[in-house]
N, C-alpha and C positions, 0 to 999 in steps of 0.2 A: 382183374386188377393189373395183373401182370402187360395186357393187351393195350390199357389205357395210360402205362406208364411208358411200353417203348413207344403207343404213337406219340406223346408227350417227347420223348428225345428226338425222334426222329423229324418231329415239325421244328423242334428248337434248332435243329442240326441246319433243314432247310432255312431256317427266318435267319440265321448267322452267316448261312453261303449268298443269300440272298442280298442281305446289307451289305456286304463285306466290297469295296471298290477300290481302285489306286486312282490317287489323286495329283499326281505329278509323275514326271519321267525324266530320260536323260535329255536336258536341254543342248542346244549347240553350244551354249557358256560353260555347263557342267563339263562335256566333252575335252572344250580347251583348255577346262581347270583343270582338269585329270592327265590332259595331252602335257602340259607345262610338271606336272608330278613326273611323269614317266619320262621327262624328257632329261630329270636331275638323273635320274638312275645309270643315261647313260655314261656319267660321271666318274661313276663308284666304282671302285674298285675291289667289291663285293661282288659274285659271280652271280651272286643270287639273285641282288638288285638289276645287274643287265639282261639275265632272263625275262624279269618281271616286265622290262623296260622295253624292251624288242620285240614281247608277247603282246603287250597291251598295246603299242603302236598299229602294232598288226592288226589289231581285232578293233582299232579308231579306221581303219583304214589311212592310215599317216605313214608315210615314207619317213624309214630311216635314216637319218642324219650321217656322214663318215661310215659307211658301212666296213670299209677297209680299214680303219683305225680298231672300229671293234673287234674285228675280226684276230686283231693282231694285239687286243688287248686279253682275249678269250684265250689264245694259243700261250701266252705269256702266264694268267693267272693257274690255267689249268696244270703248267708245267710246275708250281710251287703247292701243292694243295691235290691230292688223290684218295681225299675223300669219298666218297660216294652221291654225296648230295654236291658236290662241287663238279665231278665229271657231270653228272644227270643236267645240271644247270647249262653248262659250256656246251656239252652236244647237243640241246634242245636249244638254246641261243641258235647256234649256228645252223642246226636245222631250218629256223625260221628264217634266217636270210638269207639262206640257201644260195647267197650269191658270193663267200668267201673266196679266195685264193690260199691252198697250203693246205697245212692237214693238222688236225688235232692227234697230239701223241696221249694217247689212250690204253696201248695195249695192255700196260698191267693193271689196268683197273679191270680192263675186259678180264685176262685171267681170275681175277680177285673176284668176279662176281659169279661166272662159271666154278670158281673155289667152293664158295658159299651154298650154294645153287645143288654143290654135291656132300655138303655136311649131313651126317646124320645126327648129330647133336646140334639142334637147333635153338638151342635156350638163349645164346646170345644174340640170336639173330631177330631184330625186330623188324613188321610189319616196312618201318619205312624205308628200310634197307633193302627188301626183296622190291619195293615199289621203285626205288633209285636203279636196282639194279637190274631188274628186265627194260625198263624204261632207256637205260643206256644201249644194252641192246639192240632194242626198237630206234633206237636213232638211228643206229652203225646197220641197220639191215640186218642186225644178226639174230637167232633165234636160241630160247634155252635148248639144250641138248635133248632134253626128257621134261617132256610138256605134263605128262603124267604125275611123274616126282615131283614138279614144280605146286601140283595143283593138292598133292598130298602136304606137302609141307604147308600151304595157304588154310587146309583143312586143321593141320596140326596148331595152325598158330592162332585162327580165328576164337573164341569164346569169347561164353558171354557177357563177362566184366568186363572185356577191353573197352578202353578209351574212344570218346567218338571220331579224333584223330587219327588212328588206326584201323578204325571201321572205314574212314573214307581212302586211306592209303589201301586198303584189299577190295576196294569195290571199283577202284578206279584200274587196280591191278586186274582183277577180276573179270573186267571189259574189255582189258586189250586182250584175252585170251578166247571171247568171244561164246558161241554157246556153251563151251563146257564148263564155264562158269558158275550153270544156273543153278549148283545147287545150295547158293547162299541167299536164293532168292526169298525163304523165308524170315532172312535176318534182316532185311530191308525195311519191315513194318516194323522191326524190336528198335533197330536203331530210331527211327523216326520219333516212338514214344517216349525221346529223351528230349525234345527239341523242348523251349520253353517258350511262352505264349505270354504275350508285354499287354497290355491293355485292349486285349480283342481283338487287334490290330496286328500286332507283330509276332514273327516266328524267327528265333534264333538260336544257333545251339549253342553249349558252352566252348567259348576261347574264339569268340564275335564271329568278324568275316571271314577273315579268311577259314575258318573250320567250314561253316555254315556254307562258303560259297565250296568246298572244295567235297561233302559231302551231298550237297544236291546235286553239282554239277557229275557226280559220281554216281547218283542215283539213277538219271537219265542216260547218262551212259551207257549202263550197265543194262537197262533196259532195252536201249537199241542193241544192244548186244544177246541178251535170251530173249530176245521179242516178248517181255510183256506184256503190250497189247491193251487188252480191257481190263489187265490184273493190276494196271498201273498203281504205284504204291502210296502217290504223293494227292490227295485229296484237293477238289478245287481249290475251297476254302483257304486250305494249306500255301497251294501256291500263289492266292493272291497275298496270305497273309508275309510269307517268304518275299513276295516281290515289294509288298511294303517295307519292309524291314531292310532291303538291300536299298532301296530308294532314299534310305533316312541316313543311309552310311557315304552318298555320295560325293559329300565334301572329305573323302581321304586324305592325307597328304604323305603316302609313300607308296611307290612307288608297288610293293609288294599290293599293299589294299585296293589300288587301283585296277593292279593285274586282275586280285577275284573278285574285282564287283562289275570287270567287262566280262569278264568269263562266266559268270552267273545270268547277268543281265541277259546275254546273247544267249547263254541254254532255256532261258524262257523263253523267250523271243522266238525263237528256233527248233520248234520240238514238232511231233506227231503225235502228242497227247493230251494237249490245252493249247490257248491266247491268250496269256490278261492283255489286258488293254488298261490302257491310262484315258480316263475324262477329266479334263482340266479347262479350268476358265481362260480364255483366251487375254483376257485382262485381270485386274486382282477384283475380285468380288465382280467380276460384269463392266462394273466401272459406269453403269448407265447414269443416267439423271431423266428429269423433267420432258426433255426434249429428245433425247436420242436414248430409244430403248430396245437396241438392237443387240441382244445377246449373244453370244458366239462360244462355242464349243469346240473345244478339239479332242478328236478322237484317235489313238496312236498307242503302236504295241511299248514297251518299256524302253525300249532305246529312242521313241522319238518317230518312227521311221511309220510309214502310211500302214493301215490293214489290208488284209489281202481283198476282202469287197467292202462294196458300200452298204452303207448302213442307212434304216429308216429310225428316226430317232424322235420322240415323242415326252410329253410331259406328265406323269401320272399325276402329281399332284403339286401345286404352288401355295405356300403358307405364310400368312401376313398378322402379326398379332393373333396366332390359332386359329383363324378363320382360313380355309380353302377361299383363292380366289381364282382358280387357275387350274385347268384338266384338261387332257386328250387333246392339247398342245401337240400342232407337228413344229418340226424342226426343218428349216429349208436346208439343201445343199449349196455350195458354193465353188468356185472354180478351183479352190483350195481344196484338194480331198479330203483332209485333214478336219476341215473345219464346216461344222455346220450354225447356222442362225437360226433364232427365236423373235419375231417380232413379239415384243412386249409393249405394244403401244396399245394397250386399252380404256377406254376412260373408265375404269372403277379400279382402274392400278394408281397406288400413289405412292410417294415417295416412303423408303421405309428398306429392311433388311427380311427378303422374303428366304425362307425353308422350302426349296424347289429338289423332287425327285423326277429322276428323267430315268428313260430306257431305250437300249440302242438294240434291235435288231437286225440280222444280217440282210439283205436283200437277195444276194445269191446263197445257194447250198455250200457250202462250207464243210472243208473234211475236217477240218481242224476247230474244236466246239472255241468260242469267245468265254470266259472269264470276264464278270468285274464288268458286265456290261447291263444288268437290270439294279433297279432300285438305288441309282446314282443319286447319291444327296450331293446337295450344290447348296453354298448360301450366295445369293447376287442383294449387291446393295442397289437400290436406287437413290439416287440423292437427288438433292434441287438444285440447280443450277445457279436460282435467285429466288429471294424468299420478300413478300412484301409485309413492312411493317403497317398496322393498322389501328384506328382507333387510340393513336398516341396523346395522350395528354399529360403534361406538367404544370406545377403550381405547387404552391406554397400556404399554409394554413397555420393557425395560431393553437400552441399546446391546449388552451380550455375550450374548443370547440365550439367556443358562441356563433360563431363567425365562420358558414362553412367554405370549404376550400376555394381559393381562386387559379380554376385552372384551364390552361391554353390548347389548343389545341394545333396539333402541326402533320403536313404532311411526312411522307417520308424522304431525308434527303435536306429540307428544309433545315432552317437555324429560327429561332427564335430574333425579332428584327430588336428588342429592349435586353436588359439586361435582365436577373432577379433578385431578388433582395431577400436574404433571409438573417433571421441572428438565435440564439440559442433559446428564445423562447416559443420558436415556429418547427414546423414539420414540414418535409420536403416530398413531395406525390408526385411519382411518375405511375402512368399505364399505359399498359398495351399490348397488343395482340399480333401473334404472326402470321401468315398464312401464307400458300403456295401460289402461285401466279396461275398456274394450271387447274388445279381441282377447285381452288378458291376453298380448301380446308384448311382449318387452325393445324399448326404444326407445334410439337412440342419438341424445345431444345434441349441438351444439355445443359449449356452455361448462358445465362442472361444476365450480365454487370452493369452496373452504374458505375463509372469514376469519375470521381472528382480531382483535375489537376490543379495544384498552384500559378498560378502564371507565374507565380515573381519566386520561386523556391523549386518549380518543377514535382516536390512530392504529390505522391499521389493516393488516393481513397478508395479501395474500391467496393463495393457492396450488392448483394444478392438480390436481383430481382424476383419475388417469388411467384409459384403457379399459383391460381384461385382455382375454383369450384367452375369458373365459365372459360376454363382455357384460356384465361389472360393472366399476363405477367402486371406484379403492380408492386413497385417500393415507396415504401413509406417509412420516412427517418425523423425520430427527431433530435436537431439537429442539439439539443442540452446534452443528452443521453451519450451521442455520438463524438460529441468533440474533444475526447481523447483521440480518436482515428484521425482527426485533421489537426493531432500537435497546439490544440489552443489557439491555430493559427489563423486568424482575419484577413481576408482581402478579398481577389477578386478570383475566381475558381471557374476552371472549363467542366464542362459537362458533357459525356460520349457515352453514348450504351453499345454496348458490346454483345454480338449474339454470335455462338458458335456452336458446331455439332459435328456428327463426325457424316453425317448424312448434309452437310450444306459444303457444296465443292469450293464458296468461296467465303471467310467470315466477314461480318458486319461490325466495322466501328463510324458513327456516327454521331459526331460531334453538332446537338442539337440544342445548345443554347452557353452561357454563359452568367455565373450567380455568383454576390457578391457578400459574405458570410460576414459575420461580426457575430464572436463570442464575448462574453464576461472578461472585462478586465481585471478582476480575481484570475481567475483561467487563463489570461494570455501567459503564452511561453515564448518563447525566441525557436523559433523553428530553425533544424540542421537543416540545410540547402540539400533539397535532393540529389544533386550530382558528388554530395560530399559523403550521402551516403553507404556508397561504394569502394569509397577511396580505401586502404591499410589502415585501419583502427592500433592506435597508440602500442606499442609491445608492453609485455606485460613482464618486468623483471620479479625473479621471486626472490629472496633474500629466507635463506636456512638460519637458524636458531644458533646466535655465539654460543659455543662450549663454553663453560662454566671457567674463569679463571683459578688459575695455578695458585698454591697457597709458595710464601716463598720460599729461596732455596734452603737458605739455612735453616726451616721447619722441617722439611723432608729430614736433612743431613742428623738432626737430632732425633725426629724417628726413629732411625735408623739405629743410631747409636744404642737408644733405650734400649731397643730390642734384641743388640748383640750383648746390653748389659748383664745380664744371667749366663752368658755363655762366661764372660770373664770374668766376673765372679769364682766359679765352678775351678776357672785354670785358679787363682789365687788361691782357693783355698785348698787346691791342691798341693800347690809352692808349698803353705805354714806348713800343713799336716803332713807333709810327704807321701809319696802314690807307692802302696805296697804292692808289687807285682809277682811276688815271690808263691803264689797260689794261683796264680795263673797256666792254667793247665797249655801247654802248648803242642796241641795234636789237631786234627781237621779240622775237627767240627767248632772247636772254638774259634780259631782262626778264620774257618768259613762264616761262621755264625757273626763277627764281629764287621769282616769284609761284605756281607750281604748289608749288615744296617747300616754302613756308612754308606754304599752305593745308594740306599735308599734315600736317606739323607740329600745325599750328591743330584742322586734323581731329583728329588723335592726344588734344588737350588734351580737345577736345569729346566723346568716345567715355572720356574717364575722367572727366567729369563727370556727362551723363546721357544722351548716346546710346546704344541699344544695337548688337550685335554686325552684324546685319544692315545697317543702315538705313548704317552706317560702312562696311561693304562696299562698297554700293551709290557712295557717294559717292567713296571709293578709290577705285573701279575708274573713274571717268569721270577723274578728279583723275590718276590713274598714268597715262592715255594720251596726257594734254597734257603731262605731266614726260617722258615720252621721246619724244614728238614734237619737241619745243622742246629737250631735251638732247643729242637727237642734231643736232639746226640748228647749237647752238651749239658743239660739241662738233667737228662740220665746221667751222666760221667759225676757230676758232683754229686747228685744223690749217692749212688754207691762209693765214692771217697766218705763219704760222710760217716756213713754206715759203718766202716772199718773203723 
């Protein structure tokens, strides 16, 4: 069981390497889209963007623009910012143009990195800080003091939760220190098991390209550096699915992404351990038709740029509606090394959207094995260049059927030399059939219309021709049914069918007669003018709901009054009776207790003028806890007076 389950993976592993192709590369337009990115960079006054900017020109093959302006822009920014990752950006710039005048003042970063370099508490030192700072080093010709120390510390800082960020900052470290590196070589397959895998297709790790390109390009590095060899870590499959995935990120627009998707592209492109290669249509879909079925193929590593040999190039299978029509197809060469041809000119090929696999093999021995070069799926359209209509006939026939239809018959291209006459108790019969000039086969369309125009209004009708059972199109309307769709409206009506596809290079409107309609004058309407159609339709004002009228003023004012009537009341019968305050105890709590409920009061008035709900809350709730704090003090005080 066990036997039958890994040949199971292991054929599924091959049938995925197998299918797996790159279908596009960097074209010479992508190029100048990326050149025009990297050309803002040299703008900015960011150290990091004029790295990116200077790198990636270099690796278009593009001469730098003012090389002495930068130069004097590098020496200026560097001098404000001693950073680490800002020296490493400035002397790797200027490394690359290597054609400066002056000098980068450096020296205390150098010290600061040799500082670093000799800590034995390394807790705050992160991976990308040792990668900045051998790196600066390596600019200036200089070297760490104790290569030893250095590579103990890389030992100390590597495990196995770090970030895949920091995995490629020590792998890239790692390389420039050359075999004695190798012994992270096991961590190269741990990190790869993090990469993520998009629709079969695609490999990317987390924190997109630039991660992704800065940990491959690291991988390969690092490998030319302990000679890896046949232990290489990155799996075909891997790297075609890798080079899809960089391909899809080619529209960047900074400067930085540009840098790692040249830098990526070119370590594919570039190695002693695979080729993918890019197969792509020389046209979109082939582009063939009827007449010219010369298909063309170009074959090119991911930058675009020729393969090292020629290729024999063949067709394993070609599919038409599920049927194989097409096998063990060669491919010719052409003066274009790039590009090979398929004559597809046979007569049992007919127009249609064929499922074609192709395979390219190398002609010469090759040290370096091709990727992405069998089992090439390709879709190529054929279309038709011109399509003949056939069998067309129109006429006109009466809704009870006594009386079968009278209908004409017309070439194609032709008009009808009479007019037709129909009114809403007739049906309108068109048919016909299309086929291909070449195979002389019915072809099925997408879209077959009928419209009806107004002459004298321009609106227009338009309506579905449908398929039948014999591969003809045939509409049949009647016109009672329908004359809603023509606005009730009588006169004199153009007639065009219209046939369109995505497989017919040019579409067909063919205006092939003229009919003069009369509906029910119950049903006549006054038809809008087709060009009025279009026009700003009327605005549409809204009108909100009037508030309820005010009652008047002097209703309020008496209100008002009623309800302060009980307060004065209270004072008057206070006045007759006289206010005994002589039992009024005057100590805290009653004083408090009395001063709390009139704020509460006061609150009350204040929450109907313009406090809101909350905010009176808030103030209640501290206000209530001093009223019974103080009402119960006082509340006890009279009790025991009583008592005595």
């Amino acid at each position: 069981m066990k036997i039958v389950f890994l040949f199971f993976v292991v054929t599924s592993c091959l049938c995925l390497s197998s299918s797996l192709s790159v279908d596009t590369y960097l074209t010479p337009r992508d190029k100048d889209q990326l050149k025009s990115v990297l050309l803002t960079g040299l703008e900015s006054e960011n150290l990091s963007d004029v790295f990116y900017a200077v790198s990636g020109l270099q690796q278009l093959d593009q001469q730098i623009p003012g090389v002495q302006a930068i130069c004097n822009k590098l020496v200026k920014l560097v001098g404000k910012s001693k950073s680490l990752d800002s020296v490493y950006f400035s002397t790797s710039a200027w490394n690359v143009i290597a054609t400066c005048s002056g000098k980068l003042v450096v020296d205390e970063s150098v010290q600061d990195v040799y500082t670093m370099l000799e800590k034995k508490d390394i807790r705050d030192v992160h991976m990308s800080d040792l990668y900045f700072g051998v790196s600066i080093l390596s600019n200036l010709n200089l070297k760490p003091k104790d290569i030893t120390k250095l590579i103990n510390i890389i030992k100390r800082k590597m495990k196995p939760d770090d970030t895949i960020t920091d995995f490629g900052y020590s792998i890239h470290l790692l390389a420039s220190l050359g075999p004695e590196g190798r012994f992270a070589f096991n961590r190269l397959s741990d990190a790869i098991m993090q990469v993520d895998q998009v629709d079969r297709k695609f490999l990317q790790f987390e924190g997109g390209l630039s991660v992704t390109a800065l940990v491959l390009t690291g991988v390969y590095k690092f490998c030319d550096a302990v000679q890896c060899n046949t232990s290489f870590p990155i799996q075909n499959d891997q790297a075609l699915m890798f080079s899809n995935y960089l391909l899809s990120r080619k529209s960047v627009q900074t400067p930085k992404g540009a840098y790692f998707l040249l830098s990526a592209l070119k370590t594919l492109s570039n190695n002693k351990y695979h080729l993918p290669i890019a197969a792509t249509l020389v046209k979109p879909m082939g582009d063939l038709d009827d007449t010219q079925k010369i298909l063309s193929v170009r074959f090119t590593n991911l930058l675009g740029e020729p393969l090292p040999t020629s290729l024999s190039v063949g067709v394993e299978s070609a599919m038409l509606n599920n049927k194989v029509v097409m096998s063990k197809n060669k491919f010719k060469s052409t003066t274009d090394k790039t590009v090979y041809e398929l004559d597809f000119n046979e007569p049992d090929l007919s127009i249609g959207i064929y499922s074609i696999v192709i395979s390219a093999t190398p002609l010469e021995k090759v040290k370096i094995p091709l990727l992405g070069n069998t089992a090439i799926p390709l879709e190529v359209k054929v279309s038709a260049s011109a399509v003949n209509i056939v069998d067309f006939k129109v006429g006109t026939t009466d809704n009870d059927q006594q009386t079968g239809p009278s209908l004409q018959t017309l070439k194609y291209g032709e008009k009808l030399p009479t007019q037709l006459k129909a009114d809403h108790m007739q049906r309108i019969i068109v048919r016909f059939a299309i086929k291909d000039y070449q195979a002389k086969k019915h072809v099925l369309v997408h879209q077959a219309f009928v419209r009806f125009t107004n002459i004298k209004t321009g609106s227009q009708s338009v309506f579905v021709a449908e398929l039948d059972s014999q591969n003809s199109y045939k509409l049949d309307m009647d016109l009672g049914v329908k004359s809603a769709s023509f606005k009730h409206a009588s006169g004199l009506y153009s007639i065009d069918l219209i046939i369109g596809d995505s497989l017919l290079k040019n579409p067909i409107v063919w205006h092939f007669s003229d009919i003069k309609l009369k509906f029910s004058e119950v049903e006549s309407d006054a038809s809008e003018p087709f060009a009025d159609f279009y026009k700003p339709k009327k605005l549409i004002s809204h009108t909100f709901r009037e508030p309820e009228p005010r009652p008047p003023h002097i209703v309020s004012l008496l209100f008002t009054v009623l309800s302060l009537a009980p307060l004065l009341v209270l004072f008057v019968l206070w006045a007759r009776l006289g206010v005994n305050i002589k039992n009024f105890p005057f100590n805290l709590s009653a004083i408090g207790f009395h001063l709390a409920l009139a704020s509460i009061f006061i609150l009350f008035g204040m929450f109907w003028v313009y406090l809101d709900m909350f905010i009176t809350l808030k103030y209640l709730f501290l206000l209530g806890i001093s009223t019974f704090l103080f009402g119960n003090r006082l509340l006890s005080h009279i009790a025991r007076r009583r008592n005595k």
